[in-house]
PADO-74903 format. One line per field, with one value per residue (C-alpha): residue in three letters; z, y, x. Coordinates in pm, 1 decimal, always signed. Last residue first. Example, Ala and Ser with C-alpha at 12.3 -4.5 7.8 and 13.67 -1.06 7.14 Angstrom:
% residues 2
res <- ser_ala
up <- +714.0_+780.0
north <- -106.0_-450.0
east <- +1367.0_+1230.0
END
This chain:
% residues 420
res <- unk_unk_unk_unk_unk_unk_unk_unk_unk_unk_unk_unk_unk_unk_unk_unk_unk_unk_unk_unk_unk_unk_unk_unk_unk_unk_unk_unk_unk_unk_unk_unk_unk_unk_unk_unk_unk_unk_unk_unk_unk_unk_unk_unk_unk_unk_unk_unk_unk_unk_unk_unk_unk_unk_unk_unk_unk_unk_unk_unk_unk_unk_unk_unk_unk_unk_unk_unk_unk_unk_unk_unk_unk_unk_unk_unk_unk_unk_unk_unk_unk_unk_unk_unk_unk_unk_unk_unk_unk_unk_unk_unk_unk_unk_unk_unk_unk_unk_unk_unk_unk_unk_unk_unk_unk_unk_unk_unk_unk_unk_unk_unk_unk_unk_unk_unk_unk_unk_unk_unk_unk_unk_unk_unk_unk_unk_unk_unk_unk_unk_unk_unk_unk_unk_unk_unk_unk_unk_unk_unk_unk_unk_unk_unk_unk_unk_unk_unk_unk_unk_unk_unk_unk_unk_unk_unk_unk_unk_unk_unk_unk_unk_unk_unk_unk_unk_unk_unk_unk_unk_unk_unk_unk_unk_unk_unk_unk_unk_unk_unk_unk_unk_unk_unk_unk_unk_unk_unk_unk_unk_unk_unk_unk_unk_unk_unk_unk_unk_unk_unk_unk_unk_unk_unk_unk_unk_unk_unk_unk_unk_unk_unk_unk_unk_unk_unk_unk_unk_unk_unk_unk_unk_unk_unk_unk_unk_unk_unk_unk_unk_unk_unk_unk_unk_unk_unk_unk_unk_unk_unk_unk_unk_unk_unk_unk_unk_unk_unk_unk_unk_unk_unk_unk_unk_unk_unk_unk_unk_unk_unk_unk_unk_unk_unk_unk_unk_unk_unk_unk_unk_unk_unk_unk_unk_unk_unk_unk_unk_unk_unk_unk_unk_unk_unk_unk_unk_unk_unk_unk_unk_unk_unk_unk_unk_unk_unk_unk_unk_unk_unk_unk_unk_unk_unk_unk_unk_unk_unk_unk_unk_unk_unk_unk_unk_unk_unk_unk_unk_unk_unk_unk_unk_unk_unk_unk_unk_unk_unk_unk_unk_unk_unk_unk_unk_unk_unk_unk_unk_unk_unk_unk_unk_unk_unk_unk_unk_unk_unk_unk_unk_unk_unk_unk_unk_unk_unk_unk_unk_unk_unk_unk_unk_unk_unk_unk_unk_unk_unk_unk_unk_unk_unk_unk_unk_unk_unk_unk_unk_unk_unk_unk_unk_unk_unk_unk_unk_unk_unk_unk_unk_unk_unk_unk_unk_unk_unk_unk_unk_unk_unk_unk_unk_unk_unk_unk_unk_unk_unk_unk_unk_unk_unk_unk_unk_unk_unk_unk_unk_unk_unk
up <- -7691.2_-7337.7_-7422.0_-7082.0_-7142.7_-6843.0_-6830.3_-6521.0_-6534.7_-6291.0_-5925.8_-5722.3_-5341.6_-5083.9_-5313.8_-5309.0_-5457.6_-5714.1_-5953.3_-6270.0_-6510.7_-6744.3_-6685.6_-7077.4_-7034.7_-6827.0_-7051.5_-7348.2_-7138.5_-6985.2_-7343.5_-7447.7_-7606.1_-7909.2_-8170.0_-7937.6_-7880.0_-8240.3_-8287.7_-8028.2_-8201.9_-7958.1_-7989.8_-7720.0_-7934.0_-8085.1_-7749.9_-7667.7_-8010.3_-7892.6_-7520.9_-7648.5_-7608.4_-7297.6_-7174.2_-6840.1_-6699.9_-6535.4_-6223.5_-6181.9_-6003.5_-6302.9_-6419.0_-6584.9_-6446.7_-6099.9_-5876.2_-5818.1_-5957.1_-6295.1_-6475.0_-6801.7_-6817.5_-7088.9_-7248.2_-7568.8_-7656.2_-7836.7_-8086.9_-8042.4_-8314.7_-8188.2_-8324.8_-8214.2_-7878.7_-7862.1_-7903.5_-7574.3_-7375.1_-7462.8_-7418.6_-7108.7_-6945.9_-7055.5_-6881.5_-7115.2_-7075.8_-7421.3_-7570.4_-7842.2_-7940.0_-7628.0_-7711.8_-7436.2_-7288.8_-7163.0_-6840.7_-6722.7_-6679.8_-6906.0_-6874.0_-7142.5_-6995.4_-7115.5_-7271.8_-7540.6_-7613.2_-7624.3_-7900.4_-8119.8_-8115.3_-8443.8_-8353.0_-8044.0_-7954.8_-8281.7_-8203.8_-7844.2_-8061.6_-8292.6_-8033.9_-7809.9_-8085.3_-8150.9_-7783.2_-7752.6_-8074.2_-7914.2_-7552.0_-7745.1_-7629.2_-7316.4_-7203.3_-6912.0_-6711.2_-7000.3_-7152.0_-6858.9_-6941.3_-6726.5_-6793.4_-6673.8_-6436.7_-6142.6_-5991.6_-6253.5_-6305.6_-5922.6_-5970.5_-6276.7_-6068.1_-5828.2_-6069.4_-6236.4_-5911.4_-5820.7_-6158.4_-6100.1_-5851.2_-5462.8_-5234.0_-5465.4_-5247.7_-5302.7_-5056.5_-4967.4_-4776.3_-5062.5_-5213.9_-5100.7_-5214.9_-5599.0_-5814.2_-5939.4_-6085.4_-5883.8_-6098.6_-6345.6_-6286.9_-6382.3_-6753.8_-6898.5_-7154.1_-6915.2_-6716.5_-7048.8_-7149.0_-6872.2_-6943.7_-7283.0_-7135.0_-7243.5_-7572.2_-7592.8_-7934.1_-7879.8_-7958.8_-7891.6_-7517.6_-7533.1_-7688.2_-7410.6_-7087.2_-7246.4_-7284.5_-6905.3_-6806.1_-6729.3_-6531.7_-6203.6_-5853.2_-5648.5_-5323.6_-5499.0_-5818.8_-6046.8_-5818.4_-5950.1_-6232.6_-6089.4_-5892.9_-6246.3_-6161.5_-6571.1_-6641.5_-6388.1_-6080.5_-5810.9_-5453.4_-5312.3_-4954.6_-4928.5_-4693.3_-4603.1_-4395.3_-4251.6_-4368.1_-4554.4_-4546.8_-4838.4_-5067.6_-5012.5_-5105.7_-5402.0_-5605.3_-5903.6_-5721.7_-5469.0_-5613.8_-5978.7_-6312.4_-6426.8_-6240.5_-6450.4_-6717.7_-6702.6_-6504.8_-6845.5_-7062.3_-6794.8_-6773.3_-7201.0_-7423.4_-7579.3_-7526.9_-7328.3_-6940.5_-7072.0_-7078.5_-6746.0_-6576.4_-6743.9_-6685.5_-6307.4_-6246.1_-6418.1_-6172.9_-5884.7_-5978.8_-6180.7_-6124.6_-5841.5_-5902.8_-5844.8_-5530.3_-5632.9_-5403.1_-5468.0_-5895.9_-5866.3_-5585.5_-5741.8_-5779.7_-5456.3_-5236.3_-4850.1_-4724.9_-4384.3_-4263.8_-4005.4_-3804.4_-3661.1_-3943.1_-3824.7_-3957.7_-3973.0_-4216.1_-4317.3_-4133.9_-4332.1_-4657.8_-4597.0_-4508.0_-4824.6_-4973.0_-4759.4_-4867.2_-5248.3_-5198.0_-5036.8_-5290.6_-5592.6_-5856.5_-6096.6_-6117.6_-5832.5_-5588.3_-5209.8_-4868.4_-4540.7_-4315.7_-3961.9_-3867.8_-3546.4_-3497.5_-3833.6_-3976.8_-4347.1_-4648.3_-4998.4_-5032.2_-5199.8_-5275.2_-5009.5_-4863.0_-4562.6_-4287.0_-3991.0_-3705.6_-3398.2_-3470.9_-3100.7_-3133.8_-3205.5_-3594.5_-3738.3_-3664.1_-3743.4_-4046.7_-4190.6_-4102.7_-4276.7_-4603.0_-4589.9_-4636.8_-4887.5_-5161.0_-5361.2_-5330.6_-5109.1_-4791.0_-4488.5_-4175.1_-3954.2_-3698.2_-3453.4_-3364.0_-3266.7_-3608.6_-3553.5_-3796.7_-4092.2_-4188.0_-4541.8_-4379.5_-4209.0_-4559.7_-4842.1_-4681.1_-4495.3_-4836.1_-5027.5_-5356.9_-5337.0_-5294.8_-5625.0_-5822.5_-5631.0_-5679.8_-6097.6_-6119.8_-5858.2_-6113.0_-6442.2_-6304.3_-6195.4_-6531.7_-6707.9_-6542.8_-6301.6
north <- -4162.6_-4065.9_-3751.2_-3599.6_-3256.8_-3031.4_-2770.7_-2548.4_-2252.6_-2038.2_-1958.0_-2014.0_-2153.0_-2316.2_-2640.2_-2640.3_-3023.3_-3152.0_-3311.5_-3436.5_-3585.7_-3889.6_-4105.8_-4111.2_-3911.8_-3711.7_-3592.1_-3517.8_-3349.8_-3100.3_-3033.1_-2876.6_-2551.7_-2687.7_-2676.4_-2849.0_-3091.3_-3139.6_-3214.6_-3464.6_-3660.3_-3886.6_-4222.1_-4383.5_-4576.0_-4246.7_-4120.9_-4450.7_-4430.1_-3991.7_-4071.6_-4395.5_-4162.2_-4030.0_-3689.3_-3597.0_-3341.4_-3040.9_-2862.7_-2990.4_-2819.5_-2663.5_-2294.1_-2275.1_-2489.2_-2503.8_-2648.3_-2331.3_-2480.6_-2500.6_-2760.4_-2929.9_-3326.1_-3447.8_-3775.6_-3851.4_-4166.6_-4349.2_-4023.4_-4057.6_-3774.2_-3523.9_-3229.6_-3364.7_-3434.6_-3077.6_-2931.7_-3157.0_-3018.5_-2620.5_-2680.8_-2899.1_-2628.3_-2319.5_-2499.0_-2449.3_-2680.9_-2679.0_-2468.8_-2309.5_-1997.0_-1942.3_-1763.4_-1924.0_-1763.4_-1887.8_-1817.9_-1853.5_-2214.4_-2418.0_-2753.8_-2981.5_-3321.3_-3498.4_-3826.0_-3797.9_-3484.3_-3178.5_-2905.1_-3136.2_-3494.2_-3535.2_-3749.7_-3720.5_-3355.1_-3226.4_-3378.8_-3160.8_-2878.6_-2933.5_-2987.7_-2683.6_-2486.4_-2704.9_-2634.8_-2281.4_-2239.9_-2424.5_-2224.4_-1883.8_-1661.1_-1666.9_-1844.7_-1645.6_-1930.2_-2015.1_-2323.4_-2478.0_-2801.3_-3127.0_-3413.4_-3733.7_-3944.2_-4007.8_-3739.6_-3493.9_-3538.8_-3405.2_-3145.8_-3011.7_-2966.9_-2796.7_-2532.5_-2508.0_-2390.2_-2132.1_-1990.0_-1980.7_-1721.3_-1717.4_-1380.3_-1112.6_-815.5_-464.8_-178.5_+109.5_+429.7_+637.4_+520.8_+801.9_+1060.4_+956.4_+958.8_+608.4_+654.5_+566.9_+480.1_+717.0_+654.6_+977.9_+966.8_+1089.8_+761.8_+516.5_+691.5_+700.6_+337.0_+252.8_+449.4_+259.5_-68.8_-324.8_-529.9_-600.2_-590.3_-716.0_-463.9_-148.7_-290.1_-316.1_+98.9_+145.7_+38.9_+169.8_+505.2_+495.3_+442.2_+194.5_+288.5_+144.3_+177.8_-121.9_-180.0_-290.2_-459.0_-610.4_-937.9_-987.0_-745.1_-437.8_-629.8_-770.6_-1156.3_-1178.4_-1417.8_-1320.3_-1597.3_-1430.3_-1542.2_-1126.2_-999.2_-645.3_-442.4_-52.4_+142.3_+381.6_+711.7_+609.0_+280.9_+409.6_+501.8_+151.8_+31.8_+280.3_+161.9_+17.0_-169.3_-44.8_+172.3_-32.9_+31.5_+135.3_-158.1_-408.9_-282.4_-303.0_-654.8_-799.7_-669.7_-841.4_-1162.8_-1169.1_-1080.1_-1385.7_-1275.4_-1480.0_-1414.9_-1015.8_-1043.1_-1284.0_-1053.3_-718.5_-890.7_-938.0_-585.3_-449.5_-658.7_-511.5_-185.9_+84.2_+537.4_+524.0_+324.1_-53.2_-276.8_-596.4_-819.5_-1204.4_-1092.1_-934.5_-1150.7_-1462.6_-1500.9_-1350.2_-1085.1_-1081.2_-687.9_-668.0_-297.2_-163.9_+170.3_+398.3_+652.0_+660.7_+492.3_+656.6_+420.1_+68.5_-124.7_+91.5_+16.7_-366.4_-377.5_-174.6_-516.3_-741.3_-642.8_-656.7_-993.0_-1100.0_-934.1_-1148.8_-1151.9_-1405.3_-1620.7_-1644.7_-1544.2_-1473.8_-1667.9_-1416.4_-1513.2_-1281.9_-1252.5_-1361.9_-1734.0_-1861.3_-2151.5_-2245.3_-2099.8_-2214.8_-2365.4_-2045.7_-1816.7_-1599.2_-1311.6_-1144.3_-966.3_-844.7_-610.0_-548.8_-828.7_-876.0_-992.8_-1339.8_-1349.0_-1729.4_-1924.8_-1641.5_-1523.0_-1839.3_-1868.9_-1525.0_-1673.1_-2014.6_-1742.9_-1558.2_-1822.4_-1800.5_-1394.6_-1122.8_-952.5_-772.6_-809.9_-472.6_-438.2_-127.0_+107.6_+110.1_-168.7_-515.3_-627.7_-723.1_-1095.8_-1243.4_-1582.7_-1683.3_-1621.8_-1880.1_-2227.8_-2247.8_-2016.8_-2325.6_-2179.5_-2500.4_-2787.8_-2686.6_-2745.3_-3097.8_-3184.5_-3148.9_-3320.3_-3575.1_-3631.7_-3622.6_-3852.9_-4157.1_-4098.4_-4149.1_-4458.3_-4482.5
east <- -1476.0_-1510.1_-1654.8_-1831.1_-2009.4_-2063.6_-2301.4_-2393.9_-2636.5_-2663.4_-2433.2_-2713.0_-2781.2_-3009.8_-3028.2_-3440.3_-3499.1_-3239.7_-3464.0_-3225.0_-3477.7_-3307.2_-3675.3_-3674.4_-4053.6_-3906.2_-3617.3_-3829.0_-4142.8_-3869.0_-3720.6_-4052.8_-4003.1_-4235.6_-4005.4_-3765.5_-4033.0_-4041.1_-3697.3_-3697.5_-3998.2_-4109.1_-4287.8_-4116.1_-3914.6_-3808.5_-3737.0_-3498.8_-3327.9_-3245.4_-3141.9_-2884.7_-2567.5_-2689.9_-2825.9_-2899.3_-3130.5_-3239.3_-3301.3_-3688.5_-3920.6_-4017.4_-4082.9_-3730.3_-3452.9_-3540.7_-3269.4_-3059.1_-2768.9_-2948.1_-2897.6_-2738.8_-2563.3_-2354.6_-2278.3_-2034.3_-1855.6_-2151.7_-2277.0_-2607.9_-2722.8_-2499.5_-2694.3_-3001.2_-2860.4_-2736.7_-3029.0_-3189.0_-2951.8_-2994.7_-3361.1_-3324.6_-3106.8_-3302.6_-3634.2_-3959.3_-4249.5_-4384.8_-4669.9_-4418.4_-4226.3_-4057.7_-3720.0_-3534.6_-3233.6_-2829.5_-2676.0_-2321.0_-2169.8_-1945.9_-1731.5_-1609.2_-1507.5_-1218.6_-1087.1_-1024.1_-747.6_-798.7_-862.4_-888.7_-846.4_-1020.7_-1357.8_-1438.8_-1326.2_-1434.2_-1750.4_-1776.1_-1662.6_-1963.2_-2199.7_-2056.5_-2205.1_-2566.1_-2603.3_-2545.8_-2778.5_-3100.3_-3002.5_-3038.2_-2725.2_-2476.3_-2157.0_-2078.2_-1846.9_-1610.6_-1453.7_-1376.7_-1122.3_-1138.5_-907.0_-1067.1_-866.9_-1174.8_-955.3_-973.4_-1354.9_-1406.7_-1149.8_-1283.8_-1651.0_-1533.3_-1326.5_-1682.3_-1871.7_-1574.4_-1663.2_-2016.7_-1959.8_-1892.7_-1805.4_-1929.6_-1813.0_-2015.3_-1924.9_-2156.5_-2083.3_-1970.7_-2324.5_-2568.6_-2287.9_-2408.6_-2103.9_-2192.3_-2510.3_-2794.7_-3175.1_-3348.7_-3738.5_-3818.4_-3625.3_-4022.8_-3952.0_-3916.8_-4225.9_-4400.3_-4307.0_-4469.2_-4815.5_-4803.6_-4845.0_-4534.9_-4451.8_-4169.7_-4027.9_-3695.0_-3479.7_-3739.0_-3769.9_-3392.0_-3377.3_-3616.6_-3396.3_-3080.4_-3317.9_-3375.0_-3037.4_-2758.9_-2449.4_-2591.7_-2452.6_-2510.8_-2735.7_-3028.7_-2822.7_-3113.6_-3083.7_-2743.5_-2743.7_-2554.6_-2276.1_-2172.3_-2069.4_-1971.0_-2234.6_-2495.4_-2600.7_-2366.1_-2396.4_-2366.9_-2249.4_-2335.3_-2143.3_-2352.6_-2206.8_-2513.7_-2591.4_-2746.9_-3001.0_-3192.0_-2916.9_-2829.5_-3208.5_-3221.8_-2891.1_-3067.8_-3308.6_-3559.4_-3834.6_-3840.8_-3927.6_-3544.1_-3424.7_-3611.1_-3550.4_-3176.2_-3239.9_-3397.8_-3126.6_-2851.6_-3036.4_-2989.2_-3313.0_-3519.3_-3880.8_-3997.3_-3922.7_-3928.2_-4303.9_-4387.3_-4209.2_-4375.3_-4696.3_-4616.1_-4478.2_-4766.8_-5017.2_-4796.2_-4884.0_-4706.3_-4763.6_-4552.9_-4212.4_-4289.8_-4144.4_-4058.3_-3786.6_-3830.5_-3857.5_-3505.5_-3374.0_-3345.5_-2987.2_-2824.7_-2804.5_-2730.6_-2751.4_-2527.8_-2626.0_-2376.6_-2449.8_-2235.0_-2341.6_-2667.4_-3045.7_-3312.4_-3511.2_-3360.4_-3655.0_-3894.4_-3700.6_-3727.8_-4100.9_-4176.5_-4032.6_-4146.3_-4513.0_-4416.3_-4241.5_-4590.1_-4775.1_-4637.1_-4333.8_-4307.2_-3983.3_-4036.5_-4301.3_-4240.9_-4120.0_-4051.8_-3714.2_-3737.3_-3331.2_-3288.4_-3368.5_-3349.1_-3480.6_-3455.7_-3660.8_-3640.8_-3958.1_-4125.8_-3809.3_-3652.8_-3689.2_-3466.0_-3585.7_-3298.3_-3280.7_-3041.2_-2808.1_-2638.6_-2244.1_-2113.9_-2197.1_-2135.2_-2419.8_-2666.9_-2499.1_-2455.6_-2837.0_-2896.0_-2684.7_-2918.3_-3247.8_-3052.8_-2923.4_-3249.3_-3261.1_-3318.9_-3127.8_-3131.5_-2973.1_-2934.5_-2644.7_-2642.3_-2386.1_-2001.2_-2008.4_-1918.8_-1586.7_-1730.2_-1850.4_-1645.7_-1506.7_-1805.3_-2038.4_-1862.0_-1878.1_-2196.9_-2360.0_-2297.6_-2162.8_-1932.0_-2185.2_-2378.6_-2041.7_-1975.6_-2351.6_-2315.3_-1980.1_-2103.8_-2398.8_-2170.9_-1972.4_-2264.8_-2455.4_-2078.1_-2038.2_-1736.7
END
């Protein structure tokens, strides 16, 4: 098989296993004496309420769920609403308040099934008193470039927000609350997928400055005042609001990388995961699994040629330039520089969610001849790399992986093919 070919069915076996179709039947409750109540946010939601729907054979009371733009699928119970990502906007704002008021006055007999996954932290915004939407949106476009990890960002984001950080569970007590989460966070933390709405949080308000400090954000003073004032302190886990809530993370990227080993193990290529929460500047990631991938090729060493070299988790972009972004491309097009066309050696980078960055686009391919073809072109790879533009280098070669909405997200995926 050519490498393009593998490194595509690698890529569509690891999005096919965090299909919600697969994951949800086997994790429903029991039903509750009272009432059930379907809620939910995040990429993966809208496909986990119609996993719901197919599999639940009682009455579901209630449900609202919110998805990303395009993302939706049809549902016949549970009401499916479409907001911004990776920006927030008013529709996710108006779904939000729309969520707690369907939570209200709820009794101990009652069941609420809350479907989180990647996504759900800029699908689901609803800002302490004292910040507006248009904060929310500057803050998100903020933190999107300034370098810190998914779990910095989410620690902010929490401690700025009336629903995450533990407040919708509290919310919906008395009630038993199951959540069901698709997790996108290296490490499948409970409290950073979707900034953790039904999860107890640790974190606090001066873990939430000293990262502002870190990175130099730079945010509206009267924010840093509520940070600062310790109002906006989210759950901790002693709270009595959360005895009644249990987390289960029910696929991971993990599950995505096994997938993908088996597919390159029976096409008789050795598959190794070298971790699923590889994290850290995408530029750097890729001139690191560069080297190994070369020490692979050249020395026999840590494994044998052939083999693939698989990683998920979720890297960052430092945007410095006027390029197109995309964490995937970025970290892809890096390591072609370092690997300067080496003739054994292919990978392939994307998001599972099918939008790597702000682009429809999920990522890319890279080939032994991608660098002499750019050049020919009249590219300059390390210049678009300067420029954060690793979409505009792997469109113009044609090498784009476009995925469409894949209903799902476990993160990054990464495999690297060395065939010689």
């Amino acid at each position: 098989m050519e490498p393009r070919d593998l490194l595509q069915q690698m890529f569509k076996a690891a999005i096919g296993s965090a299909q919600p179709a697969l994951c949800i039947p086997r994790h429903l409750p029991p039903a509750p004496k009272g009432r059930l109540i379907v809620i939910g946010a995040g990429k993966a939601s809208a496909a986990m309420a119609r996993s719901v729907e197919e599999s639940w054979v009682g009455e579901i009371a209630g449900g609202l769920v919110v998805t990303r733009y395009g993302y939706a699928v049809p549902c016949r119970r549970i009401e499916i609403v479409e907001s911004g990502h990776p920006v927030p906007d008013a529709a996710g704002l108006a779904a939000a308040q729309r969520m707690l008021e369907l939570v209200k006055g709820l009794h101990a007999d009652d069941l609420v099934l809350c479907l989180i996954s990647g996504g759900g932290s800029a699908l689901l915004p609803l800002p302490l008193p004292g910040i507006t939407l248009e904060d929310k949106q500057t803050i998100s476009r903020t933190l999107l470039k300034c370098g810190a990890s998914i779990s910095e960002i989410n620690c902010i984001r929490r401690h700025l927000s009336a629903i995450k950080g533990g407040r919708l569970a509290a919310a919906c007590y008395p009630a038993q609350v199951l959540t069901l989460l698709i997790s996108d966070v290296p490490g499948d933390n409970p409290t950073d997928i979707a900034s953790g709405p039904t999860a107890a949080d640790s974190t606090t308000c001066a873990d939430a400055l000293a990262i502002i400090r870190r990175y130099g954000v730079d945010l509206p003073q009267h924010i840093l005042d509520i940070l600062e004032s310790g109002s906006s302190e989210t759950l901790k886990p002693s709270d009595c609001r959360l005895s009644r809530s249990e987390l289960r993370v029910i696929s991971a990227p993990q599950a995505a990388l096994e997938a993908a080993a088996e597919v390159a193990e029976r096409n008789g290529i050795p598959a190794h995961i070298l971790s699923d929460r590889v994290e850290g500047e995408s530029r750097d990631v890729g001139r690191a699994l560069a080297g190994i991938a070369l020490q692979v090729a050249l020395r026999n060493q840590p494994f044998d040629v052939p083999c693939v070299l698989l990683s998920g988790g979720e890297t960052t972009v430092t945007v410095r330039g006027n390029g197109r972004g995309g964490r995937n491309v970025e970290f892809l097009l890096s390591l072609g520089i370092s690997l300067q066309g080496h003739p054994g050696i292919s990978a392939i980078a994307g998001d599972t969610d099918g939008v790597d960055g702000l682009e429809e686009i999920a990522g890319a391919i890279l080939l032994p001849d991608s660098l002499a073809r750019a050049w020919k072109l009249g590219m300059n790879p390390q210049e678009l790399l300067a420029d954060n533009d690793g979409h505009g280098f792997f469109q113009a070669l044609g090498d784009s992986v476009i995925t469409g909405p894949t209903l799902t997200n476990v993160n990054d995926f990464r495999a690297i093919l060395i065939t010689a």
